[in-house]
VOGUBA-58969 format. One line per field, with one value per atom (N, C-alpha, C): residue number from 1; atom name; y, z, x. Coordinates in nm, 3 decimals. Atoms other than C-alpha are relative to their C-alpha. Layout:
REM VOGUBA-58969
i <- (NUM,...) $
at <- (CA,...) $
c2 <- (Y,...) $
c3 <- (Z,...) $
c1 <- (X,...) $
REM end
This chain:
REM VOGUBA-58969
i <- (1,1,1,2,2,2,3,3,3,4,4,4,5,5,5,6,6,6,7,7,7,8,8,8,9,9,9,10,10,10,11,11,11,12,12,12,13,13,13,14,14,14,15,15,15,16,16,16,17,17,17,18,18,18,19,19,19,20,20,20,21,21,21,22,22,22,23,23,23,24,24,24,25,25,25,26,26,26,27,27,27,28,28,28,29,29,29,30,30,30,31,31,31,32,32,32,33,33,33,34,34,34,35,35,35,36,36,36,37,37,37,38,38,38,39,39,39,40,40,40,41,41,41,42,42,42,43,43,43,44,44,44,45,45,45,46,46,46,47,47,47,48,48,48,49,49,49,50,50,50,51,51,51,52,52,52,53,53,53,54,54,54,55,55,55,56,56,56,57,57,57,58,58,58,59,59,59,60,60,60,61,61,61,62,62,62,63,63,63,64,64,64,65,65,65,66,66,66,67,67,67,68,68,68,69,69,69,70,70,70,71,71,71,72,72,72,73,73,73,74,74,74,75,75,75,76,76,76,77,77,77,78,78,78,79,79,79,80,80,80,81,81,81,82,82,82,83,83,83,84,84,84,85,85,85,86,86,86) $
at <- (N,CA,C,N,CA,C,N,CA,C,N,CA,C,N,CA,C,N,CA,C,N,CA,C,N,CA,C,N,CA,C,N,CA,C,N,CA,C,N,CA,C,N,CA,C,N,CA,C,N,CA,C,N,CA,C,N,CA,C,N,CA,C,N,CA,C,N,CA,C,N,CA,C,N,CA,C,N,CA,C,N,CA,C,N,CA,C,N,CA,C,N,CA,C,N,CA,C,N,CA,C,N,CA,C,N,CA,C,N,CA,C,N,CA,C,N,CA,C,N,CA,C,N,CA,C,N,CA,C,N,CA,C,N,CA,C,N,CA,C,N,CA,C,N,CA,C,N,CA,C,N,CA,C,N,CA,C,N,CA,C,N,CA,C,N,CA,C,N,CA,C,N,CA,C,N,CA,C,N,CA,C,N,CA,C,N,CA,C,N,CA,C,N,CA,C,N,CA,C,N,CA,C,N,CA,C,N,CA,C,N,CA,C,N,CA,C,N,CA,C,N,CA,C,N,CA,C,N,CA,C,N,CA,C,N,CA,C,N,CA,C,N,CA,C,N,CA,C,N,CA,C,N,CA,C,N,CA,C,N,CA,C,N,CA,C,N,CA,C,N,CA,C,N,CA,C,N,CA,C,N,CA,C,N,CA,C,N,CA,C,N,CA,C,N,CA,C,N,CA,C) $
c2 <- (0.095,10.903,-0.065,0.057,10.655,-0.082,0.057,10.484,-0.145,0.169,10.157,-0.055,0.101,9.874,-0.036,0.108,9.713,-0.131,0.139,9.384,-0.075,0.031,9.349,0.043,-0.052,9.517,0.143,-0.113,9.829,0.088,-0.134,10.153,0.081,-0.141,10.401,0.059,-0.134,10.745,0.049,-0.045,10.876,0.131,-0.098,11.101,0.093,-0.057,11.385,0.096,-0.070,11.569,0.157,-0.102,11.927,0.063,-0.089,12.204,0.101,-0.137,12.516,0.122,-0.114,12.834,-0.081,0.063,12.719,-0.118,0.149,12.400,-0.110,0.153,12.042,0.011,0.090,11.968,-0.108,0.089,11.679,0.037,-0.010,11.656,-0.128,0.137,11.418,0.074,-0.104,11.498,0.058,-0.102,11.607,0.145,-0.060,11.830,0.021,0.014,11.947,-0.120,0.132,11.614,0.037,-0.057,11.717,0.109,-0.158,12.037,-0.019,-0.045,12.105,0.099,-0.136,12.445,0.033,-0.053,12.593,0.147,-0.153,12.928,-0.029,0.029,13.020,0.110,-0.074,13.140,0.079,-0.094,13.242,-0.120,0.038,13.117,-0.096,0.099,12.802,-0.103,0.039,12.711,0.030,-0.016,12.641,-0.098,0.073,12.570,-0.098,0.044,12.319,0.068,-0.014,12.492,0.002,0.039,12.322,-0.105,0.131,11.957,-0.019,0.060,11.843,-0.089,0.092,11.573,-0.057,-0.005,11.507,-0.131,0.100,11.256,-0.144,0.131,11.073,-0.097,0.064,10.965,-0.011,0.032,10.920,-0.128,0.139,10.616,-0.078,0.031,10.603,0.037,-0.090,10.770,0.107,-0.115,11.067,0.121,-0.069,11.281,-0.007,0.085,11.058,0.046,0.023,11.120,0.165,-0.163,11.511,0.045,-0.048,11.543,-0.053,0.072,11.302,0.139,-0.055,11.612,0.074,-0.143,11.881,-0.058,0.066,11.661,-0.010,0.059,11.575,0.132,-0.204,11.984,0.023,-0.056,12.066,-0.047,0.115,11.797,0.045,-0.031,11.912,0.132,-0.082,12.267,0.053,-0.072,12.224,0.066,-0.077,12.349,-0.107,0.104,12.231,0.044,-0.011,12.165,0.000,0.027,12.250,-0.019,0.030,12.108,0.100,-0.065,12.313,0.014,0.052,12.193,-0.096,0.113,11.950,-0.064) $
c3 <- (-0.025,-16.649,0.135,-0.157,-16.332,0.046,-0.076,-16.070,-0.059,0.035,-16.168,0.094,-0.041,-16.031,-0.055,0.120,-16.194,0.043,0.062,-16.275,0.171,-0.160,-15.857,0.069,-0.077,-15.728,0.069,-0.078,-15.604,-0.057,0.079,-15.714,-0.068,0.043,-15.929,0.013,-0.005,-15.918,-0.068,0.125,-16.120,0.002,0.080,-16.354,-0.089,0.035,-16.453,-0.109,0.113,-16.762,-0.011,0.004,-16.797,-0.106,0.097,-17.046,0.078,-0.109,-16.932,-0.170,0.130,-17.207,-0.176,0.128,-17.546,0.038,-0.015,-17.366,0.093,-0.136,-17.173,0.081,-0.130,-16.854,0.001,-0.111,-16.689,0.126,-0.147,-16.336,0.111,-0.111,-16.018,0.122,-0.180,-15.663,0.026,-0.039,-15.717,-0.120,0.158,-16.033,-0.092,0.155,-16.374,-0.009,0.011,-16.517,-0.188,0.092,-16.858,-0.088,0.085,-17.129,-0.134,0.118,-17.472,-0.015,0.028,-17.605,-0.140,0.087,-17.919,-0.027,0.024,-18.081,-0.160,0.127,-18.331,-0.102,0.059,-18.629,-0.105,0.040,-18.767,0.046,-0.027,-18.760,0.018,0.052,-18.881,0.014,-0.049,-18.807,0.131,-0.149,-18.459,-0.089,-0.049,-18.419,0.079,-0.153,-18.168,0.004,-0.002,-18.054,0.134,-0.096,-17.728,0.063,-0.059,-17.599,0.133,-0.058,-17.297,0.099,-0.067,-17.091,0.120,-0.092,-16.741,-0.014,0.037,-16.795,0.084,-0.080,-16.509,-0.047,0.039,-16.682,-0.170,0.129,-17.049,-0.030,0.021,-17.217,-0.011,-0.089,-17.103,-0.133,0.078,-17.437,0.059,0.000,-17.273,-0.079,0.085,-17.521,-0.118,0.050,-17.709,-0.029,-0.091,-17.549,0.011,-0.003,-17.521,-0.096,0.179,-17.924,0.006,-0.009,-17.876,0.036,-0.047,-17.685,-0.083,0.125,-17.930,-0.135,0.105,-18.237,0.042,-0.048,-18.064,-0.025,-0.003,-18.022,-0.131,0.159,-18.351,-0.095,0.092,-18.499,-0.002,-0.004,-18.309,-0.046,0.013,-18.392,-0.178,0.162,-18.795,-0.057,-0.007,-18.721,-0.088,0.074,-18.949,0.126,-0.045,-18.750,-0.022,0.069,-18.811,0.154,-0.123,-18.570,-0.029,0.025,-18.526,0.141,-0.052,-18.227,0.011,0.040,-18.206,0.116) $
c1 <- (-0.106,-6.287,-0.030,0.061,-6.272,0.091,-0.064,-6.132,0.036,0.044,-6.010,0.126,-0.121,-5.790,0.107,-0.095,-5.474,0.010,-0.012,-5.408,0.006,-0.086,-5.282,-0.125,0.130,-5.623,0.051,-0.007,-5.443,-0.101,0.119,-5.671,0.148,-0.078,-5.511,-0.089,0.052,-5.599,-0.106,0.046,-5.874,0.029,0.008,-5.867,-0.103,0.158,-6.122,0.086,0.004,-6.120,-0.121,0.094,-6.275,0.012,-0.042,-6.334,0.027,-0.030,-6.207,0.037,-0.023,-6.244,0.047,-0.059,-6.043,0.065,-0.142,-5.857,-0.103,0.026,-5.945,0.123,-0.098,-5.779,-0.037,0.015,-5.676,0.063,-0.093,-5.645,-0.019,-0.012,-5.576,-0.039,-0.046,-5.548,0.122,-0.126,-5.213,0.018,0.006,-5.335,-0.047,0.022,-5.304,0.123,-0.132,-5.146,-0.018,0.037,-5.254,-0.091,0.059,-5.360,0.005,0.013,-5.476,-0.086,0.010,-5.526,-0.023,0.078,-5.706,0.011,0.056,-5.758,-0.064,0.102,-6.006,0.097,-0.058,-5.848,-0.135,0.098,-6.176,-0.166,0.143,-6.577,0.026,-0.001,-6.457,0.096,-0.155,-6.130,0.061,-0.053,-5.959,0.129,-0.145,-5.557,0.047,-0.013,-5.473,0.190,-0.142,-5.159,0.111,-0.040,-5.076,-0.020,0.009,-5.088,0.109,-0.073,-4.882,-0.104,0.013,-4.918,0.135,-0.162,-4.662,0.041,-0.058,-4.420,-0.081,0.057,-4.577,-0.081,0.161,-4.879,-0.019,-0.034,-4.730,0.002,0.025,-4.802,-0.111,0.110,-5.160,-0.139,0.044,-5.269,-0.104,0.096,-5.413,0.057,-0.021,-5.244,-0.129,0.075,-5.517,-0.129,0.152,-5.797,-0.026,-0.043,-5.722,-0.029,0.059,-5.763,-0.116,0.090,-6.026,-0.103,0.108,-6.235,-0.017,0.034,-6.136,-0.077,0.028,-6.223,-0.168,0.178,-6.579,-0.046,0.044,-6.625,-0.030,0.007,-6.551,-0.070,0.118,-6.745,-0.164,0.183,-7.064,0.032,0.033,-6.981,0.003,-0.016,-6.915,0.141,-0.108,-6.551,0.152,-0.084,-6.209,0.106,-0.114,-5.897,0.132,-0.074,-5.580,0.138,-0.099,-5.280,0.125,-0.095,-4.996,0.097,-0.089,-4.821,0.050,-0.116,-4.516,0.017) $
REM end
């Protein structure tokens, strides 16, 4: 993710994305601003059974972008997904 400008030239913040065990972060300089979380229910199959994202930074689709990493994972690893948080 990266630094960018808005429309006015101020900078917003960037934002970095990591893996960390079964989940992606996001974070800022003030943070975790967003989480999604996984478990394997067997070889083949992973749950996603945790998404949030802080109100601050809703809207932005990084809820989006968050499935976006797990979906890429599972893709390279051959894995089916099944969602199961609300």
């Amino acid at each position: 993710m990266s630094t960018d400008r808005d429309m006015y030239g101020a900078v917003e913040e960037e934002i970095r994305a990591r893996k960390q065990g079964n989940s992606y972060i996001l974070t800022t300089t003030k943070g975790t601003i967003g989480k999604i979380t996984y478990t394997l229910v067997d070889v083949d199959t992973w749950v996603i059974d945790h998404t949030y994202v802080d109100g601050e930074y809703r809207g932005r689709d990084l809820g989006k972008q968050l499935l976006g990493f797990v979906v890429d994972e599972a893709r390279e690893k051959g894995r089916k997904i099944i969602p199961s948080c609300s």
